[in-house]
PyMOL commands that place a pseudoatom at each C-alpha (Angstrom):
pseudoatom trace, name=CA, resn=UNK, resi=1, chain=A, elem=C, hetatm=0, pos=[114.908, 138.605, 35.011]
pseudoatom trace, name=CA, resn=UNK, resi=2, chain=A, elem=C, hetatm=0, pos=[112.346, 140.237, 34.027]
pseudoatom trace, name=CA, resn=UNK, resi=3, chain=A, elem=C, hetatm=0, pos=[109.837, 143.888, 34.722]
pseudoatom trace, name=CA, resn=UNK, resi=4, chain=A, elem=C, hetatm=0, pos=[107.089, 142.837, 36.515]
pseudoatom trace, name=CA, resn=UNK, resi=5, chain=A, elem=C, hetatm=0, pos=[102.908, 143.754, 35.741]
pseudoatom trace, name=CA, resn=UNK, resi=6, chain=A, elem=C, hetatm=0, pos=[100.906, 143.836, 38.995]
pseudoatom trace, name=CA, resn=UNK, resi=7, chain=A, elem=C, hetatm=0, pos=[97.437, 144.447, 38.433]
pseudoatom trace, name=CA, resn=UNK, resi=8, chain=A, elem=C, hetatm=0, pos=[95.022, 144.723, 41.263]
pseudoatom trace, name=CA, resn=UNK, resi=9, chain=A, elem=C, hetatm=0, pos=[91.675, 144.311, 41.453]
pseudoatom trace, name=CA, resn=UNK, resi=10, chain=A, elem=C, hetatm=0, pos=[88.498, 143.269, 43.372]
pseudoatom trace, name=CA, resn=UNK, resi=11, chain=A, elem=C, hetatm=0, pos=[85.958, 140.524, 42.327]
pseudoatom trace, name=CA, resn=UNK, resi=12, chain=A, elem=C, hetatm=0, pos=[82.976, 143.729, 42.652]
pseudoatom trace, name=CA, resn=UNK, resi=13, chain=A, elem=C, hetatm=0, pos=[85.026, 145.926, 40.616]
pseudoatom trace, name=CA, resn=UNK, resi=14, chain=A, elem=C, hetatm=0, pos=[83.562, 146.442, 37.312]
pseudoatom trace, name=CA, resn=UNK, resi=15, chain=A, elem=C, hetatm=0, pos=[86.219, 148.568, 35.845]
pseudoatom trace, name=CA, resn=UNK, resi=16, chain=A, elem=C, hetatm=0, pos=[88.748, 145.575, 36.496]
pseudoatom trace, name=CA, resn=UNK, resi=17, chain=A, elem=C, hetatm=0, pos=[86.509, 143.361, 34.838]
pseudoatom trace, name=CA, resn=UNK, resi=18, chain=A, elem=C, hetatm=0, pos=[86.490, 145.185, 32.046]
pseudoatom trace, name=CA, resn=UNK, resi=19, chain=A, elem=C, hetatm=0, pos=[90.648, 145.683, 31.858]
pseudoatom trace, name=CA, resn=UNK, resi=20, chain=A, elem=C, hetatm=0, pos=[90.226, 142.227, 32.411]
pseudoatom trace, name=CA, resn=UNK, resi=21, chain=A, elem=C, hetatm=0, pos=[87.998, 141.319, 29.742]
pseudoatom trace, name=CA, resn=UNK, resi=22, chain=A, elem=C, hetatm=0, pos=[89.426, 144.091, 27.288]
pseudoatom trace, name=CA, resn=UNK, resi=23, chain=A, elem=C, hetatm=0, pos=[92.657, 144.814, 27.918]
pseudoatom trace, name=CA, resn=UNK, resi=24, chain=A, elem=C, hetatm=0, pos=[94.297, 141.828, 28.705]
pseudoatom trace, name=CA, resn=UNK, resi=25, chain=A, elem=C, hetatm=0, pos=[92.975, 139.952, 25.911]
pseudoatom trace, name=CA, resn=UNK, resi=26, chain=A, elem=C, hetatm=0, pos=[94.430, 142.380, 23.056]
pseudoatom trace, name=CA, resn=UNK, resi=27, chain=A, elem=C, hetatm=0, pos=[96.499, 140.707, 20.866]
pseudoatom trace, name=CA, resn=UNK, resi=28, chain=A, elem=C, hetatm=0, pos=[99.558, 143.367, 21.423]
pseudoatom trace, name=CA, resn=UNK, resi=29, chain=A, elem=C, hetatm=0, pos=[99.418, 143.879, 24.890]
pseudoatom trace, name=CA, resn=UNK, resi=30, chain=A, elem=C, hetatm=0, pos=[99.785, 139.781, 25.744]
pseudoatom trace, name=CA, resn=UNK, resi=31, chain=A, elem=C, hetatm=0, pos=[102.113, 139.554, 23.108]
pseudoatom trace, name=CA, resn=UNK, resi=32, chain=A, elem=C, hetatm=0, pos=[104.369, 142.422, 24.964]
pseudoatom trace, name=CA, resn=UNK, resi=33, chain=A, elem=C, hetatm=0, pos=[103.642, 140.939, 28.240]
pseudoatom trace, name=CA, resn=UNK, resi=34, chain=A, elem=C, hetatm=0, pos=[104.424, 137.117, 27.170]
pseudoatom trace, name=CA, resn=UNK, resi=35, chain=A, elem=C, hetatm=0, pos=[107.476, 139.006, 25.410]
pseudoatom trace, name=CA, resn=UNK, resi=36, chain=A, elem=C, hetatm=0, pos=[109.285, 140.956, 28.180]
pseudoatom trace, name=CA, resn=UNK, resi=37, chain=A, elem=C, hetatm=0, pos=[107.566, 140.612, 31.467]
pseudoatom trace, name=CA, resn=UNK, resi=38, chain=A, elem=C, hetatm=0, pos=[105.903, 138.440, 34.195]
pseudoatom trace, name=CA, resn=UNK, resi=39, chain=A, elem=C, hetatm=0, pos=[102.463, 139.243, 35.007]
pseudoatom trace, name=CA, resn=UNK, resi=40, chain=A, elem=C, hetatm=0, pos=[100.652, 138.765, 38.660]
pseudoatom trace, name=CA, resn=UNK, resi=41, chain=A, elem=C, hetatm=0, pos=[96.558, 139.151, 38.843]
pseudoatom trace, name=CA, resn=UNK, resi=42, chain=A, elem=C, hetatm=0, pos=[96.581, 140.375, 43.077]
pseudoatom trace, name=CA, resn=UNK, resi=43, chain=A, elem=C, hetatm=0, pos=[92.924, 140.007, 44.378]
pseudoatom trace, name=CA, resn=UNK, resi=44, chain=A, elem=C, hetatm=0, pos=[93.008, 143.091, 46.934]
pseudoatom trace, name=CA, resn=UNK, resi=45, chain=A, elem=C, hetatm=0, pos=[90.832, 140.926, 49.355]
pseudoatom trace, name=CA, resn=UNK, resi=46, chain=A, elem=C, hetatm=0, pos=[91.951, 137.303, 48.915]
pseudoatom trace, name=CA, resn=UNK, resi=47, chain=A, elem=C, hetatm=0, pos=[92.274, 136.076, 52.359]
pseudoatom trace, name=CA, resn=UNK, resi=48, chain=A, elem=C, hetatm=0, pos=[95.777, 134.282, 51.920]
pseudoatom trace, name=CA, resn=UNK, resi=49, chain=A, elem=C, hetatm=0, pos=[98.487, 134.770, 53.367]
pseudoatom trace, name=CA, resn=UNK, resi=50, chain=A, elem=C, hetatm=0, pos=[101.647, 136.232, 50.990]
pseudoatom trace, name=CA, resn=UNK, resi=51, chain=A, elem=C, hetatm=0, pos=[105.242, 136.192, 51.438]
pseudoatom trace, name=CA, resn=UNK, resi=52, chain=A, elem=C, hetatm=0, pos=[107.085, 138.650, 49.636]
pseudoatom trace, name=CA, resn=UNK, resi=53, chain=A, elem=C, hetatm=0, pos=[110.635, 139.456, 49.760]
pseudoatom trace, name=CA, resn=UNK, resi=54, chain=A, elem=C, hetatm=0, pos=[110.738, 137.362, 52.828]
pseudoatom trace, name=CA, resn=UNK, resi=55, chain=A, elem=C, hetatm=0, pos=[108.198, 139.834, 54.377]
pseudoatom trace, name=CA, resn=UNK, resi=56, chain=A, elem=C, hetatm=0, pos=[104.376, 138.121, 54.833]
pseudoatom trace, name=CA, resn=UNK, resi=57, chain=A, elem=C, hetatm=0, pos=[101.296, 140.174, 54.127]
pseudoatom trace, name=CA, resn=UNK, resi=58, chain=A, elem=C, hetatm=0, pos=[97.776, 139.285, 55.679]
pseudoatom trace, name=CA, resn=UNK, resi=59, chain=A, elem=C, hetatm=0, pos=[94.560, 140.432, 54.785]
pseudoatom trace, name=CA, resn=UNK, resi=60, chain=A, elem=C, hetatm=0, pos=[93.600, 142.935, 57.069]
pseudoatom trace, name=CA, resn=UNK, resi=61, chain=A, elem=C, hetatm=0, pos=[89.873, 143.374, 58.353]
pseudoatom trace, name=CA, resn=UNK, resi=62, chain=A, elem=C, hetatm=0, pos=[88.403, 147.156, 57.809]
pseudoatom trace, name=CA, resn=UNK, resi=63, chain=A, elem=C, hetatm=0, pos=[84.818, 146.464, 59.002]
pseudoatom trace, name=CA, resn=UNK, resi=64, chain=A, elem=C, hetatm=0, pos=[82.324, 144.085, 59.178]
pseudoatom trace, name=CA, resn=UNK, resi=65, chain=A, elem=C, hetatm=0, pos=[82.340, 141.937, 56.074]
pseudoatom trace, name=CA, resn=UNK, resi=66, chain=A, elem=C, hetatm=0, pos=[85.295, 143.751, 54.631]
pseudoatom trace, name=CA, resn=UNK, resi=67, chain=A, elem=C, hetatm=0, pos=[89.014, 144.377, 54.535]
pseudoatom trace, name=CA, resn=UNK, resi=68, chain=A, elem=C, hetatm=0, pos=[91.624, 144.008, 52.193]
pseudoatom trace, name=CA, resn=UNK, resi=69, chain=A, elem=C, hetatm=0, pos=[94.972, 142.440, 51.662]
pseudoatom trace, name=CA, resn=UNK, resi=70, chain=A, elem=C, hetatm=0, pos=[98.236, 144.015, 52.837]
pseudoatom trace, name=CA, resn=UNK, resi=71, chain=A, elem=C, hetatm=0, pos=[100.129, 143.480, 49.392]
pseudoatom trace, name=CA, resn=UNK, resi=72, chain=A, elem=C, hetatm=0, pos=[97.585, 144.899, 47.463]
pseudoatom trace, name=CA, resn=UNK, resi=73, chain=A, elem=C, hetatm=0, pos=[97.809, 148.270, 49.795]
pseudoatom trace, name=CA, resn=UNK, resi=74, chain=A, elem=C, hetatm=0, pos=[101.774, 147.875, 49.859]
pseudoatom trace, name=CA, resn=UNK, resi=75, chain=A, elem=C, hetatm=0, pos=[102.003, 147.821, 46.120]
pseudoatom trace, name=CA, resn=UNK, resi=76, chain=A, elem=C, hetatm=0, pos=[98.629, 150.133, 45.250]
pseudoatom trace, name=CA, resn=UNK, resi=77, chain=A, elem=C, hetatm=0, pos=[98.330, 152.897, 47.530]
pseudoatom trace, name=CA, resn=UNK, resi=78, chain=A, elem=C, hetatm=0, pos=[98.919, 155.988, 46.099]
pseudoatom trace, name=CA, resn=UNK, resi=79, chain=A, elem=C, hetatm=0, pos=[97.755, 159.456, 48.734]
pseudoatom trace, name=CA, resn=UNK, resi=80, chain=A, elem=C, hetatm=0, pos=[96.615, 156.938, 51.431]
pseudoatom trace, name=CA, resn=UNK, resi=81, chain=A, elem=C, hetatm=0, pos=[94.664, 155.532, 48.848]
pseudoatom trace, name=CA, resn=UNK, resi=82, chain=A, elem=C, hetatm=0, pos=[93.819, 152.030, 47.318]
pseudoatom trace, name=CA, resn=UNK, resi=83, chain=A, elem=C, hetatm=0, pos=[91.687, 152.350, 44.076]
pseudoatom trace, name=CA, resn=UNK, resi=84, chain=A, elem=C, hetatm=0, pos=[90.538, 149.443, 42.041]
pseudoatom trace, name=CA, resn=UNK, resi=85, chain=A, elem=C, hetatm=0, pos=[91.862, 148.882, 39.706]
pseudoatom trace, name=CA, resn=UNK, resi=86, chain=A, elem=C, hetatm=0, pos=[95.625, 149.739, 39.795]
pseudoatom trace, name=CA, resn=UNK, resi=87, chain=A, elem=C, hetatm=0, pos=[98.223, 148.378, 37.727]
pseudoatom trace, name=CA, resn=UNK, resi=88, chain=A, elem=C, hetatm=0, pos=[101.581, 148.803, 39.042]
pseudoatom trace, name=CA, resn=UNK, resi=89, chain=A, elem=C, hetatm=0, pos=[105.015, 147.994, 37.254]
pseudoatom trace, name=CA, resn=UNK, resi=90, chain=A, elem=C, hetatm=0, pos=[108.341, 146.234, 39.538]
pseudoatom trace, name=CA, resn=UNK, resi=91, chain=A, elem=C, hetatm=0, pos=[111.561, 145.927, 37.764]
pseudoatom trace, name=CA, resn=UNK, resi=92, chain=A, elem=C, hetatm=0, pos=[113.717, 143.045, 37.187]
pseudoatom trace, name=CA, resn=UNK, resi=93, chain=A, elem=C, hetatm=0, pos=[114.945, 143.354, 40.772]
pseudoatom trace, name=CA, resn=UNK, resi=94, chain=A, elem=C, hetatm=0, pos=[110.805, 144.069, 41.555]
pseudoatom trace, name=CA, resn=UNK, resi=95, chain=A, elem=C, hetatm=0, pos=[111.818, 147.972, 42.785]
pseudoatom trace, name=CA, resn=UNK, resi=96, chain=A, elem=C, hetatm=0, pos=[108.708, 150.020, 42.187]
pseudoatom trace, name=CA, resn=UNK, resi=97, chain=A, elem=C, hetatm=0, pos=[108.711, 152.179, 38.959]
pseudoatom trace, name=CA, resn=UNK, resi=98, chain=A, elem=C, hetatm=0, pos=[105.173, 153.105, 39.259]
pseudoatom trace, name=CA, resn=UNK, resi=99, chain=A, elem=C, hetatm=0, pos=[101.874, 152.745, 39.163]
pseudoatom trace, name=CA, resn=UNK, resi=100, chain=A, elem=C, hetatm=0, pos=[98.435, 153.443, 37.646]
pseudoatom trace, name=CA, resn=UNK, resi=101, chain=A, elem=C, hetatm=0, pos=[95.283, 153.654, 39.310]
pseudoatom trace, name=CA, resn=UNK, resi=102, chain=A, elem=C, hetatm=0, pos=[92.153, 153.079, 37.052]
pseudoatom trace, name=CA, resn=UNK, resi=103, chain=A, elem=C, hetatm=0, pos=[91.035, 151.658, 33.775]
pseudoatom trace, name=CA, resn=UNK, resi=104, chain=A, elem=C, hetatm=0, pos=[93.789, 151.249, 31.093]
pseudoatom trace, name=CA, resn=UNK, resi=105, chain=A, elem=C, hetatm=0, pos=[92.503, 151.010, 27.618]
pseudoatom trace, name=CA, resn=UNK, resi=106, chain=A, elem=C, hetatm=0, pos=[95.035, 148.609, 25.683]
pseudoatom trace, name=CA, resn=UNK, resi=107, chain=A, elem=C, hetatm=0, pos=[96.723, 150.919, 23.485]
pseudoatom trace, name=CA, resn=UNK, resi=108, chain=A, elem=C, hetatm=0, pos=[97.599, 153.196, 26.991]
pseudoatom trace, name=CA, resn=UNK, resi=109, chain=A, elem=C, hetatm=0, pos=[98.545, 149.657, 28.918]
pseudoatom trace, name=CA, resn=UNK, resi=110, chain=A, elem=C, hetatm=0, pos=[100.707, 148.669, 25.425]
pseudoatom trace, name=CA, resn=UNK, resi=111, chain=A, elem=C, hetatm=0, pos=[102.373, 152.360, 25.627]
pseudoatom trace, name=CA, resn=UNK, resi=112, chain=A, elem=C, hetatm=0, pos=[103.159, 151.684, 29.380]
pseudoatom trace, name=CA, resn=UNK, resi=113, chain=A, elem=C, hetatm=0, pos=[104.720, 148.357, 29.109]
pseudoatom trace, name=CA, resn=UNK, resi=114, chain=A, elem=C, hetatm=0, pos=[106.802, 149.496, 25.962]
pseudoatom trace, name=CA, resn=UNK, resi=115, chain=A, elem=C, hetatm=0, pos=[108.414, 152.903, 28.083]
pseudoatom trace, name=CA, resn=UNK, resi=116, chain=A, elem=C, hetatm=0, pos=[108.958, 150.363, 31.315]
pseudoatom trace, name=CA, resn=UNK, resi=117, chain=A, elem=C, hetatm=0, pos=[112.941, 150.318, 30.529]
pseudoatom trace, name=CA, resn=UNK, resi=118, chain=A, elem=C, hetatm=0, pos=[113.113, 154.036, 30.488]
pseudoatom trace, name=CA, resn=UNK, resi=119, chain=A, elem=C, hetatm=0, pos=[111.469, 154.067, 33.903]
pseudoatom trace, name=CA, resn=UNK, resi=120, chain=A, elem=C, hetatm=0, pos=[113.382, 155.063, 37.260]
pseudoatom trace, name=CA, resn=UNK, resi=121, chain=A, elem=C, hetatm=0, pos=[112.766, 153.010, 40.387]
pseudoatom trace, name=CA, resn=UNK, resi=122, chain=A, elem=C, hetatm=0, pos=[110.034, 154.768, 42.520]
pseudoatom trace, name=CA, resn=UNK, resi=123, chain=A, elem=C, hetatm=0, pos=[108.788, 156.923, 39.745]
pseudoatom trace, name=CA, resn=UNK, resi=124, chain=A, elem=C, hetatm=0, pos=[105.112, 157.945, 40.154]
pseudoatom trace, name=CA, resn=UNK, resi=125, chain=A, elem=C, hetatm=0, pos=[103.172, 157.186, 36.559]
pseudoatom trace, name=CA, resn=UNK, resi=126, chain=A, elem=C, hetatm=0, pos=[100.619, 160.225, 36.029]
for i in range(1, 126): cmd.bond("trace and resi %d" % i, "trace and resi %d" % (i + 1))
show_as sticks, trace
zoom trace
């Protein structure tokens, strides 16, 4: 078992393309990730269907044109709110220790993942 790196993003979003582009390709932070965790990209709007923890999550219409996925909101909402992007940390037994709306830079991502065993389940991440 491992901690588990959910990061969740938008096709539109040009902040996630950038942790995506960036962040995700430093050296450290995929060799921390390929070290000590598992790590799930979560399209907020993919249209799939998901079953998680033997619960299934839908994407859910919000207008015309739009909506977005009920994982993505179960795992990223933070106030009521779903920002793009979010990166949000499970534990081994994938209880939430926190999560992190916005851009992470590498060295703040690589500081996160490396303080992820000091973290208490449901522990917000400021």
């Amino acid at each position: 078992p491992r901690p588990v790196v959910v990061f969740i993003k938008t096709d539109w979003c040009k902040f996630c393309a950038m942790q995506l582009e960036n962040t995700f390709t430093d050296k450290d932070v995929v060799n921390e990730i390929q070290r000590a965790f598992y790590a799930i990209s979560l399209d907020a709007e993919q249209k799939d269907e998901t079953i998680f923890l033997k619960k299934r999550y839908r994407y859910k219409p919000t207008g015309p044109g739009s909506g977005v996925h009920e994982l993505a909101e179960f795992f990223g909402k933070k106030d009521g709110t779903l920002s793009f992007p979010t990166t949000v940390i499970l534990s081994e037994s994938l209880q939430p220790l926190g999560q992190l709306p916005g851009f992470l830079n590498a060295a703040d991502l690589l500081n996160l993942l490396e303080n992820t065993h000091s973290m208490e389940p449901h522990a917000v991440l400021k």
